[in-house]
N, C-alpha and C positions, 0 to 999 in steps of 0.2 A: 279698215281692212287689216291693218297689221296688227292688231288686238287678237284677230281670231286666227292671223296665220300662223301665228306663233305656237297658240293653245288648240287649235283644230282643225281639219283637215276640211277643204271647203270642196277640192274635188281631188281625186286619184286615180290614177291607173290601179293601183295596189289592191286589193282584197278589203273589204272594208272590216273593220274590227270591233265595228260600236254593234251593239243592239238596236234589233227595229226601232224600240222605244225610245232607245239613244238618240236616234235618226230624226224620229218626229219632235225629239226635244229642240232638235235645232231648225225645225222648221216652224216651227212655234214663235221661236222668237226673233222677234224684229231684227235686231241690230245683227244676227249671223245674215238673215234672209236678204239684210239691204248692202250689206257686205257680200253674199254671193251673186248677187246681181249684179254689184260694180265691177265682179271680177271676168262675171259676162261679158258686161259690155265692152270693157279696156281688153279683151281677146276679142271680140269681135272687129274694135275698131283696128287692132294690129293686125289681124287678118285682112283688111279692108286695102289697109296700107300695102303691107306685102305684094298682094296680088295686084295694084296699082303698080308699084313699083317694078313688078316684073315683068309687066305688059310692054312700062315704058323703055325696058332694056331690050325685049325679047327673046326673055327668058321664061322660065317656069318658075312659081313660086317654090318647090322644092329647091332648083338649083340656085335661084337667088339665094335664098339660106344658105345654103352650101358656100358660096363667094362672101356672105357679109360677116358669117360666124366664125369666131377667132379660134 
């Protein structure tokens, strides 16, 4: 994963800069595709966690963030 974050952008809020064809270059190829997948998953499962965690306070996952981030 850190091969491509360094050299590409795997998602953004920003404005995207590449061309369509750009885009489809990296869907194409494996090792970006298995790299954005893991960075799916490892957001998904911190998501998973948070909202766990803020259950077991009774809090909100927003305010939990809010208490844990420095």
């Amino acid at each position: 994963m850190q091969k491509f974050a360094q050299s590409s952008r795997v998602a953004s809020l920003k404005e995207a800069t590449t061309s369509p064809r750009e885009q489809l270059n990296h869907l194409a190829n494996a090792e970006y595709t298995v790299a954005a997948t893991e960075m799916l998953n490892a957001s998904a499962r911190e998501q998973l966690t948070l909202e766990e965690l803020a259950a077991c306070i009774g809090l909100s996952p927003q305010k939990t963030i809010t208490i844990i981030s420095p």
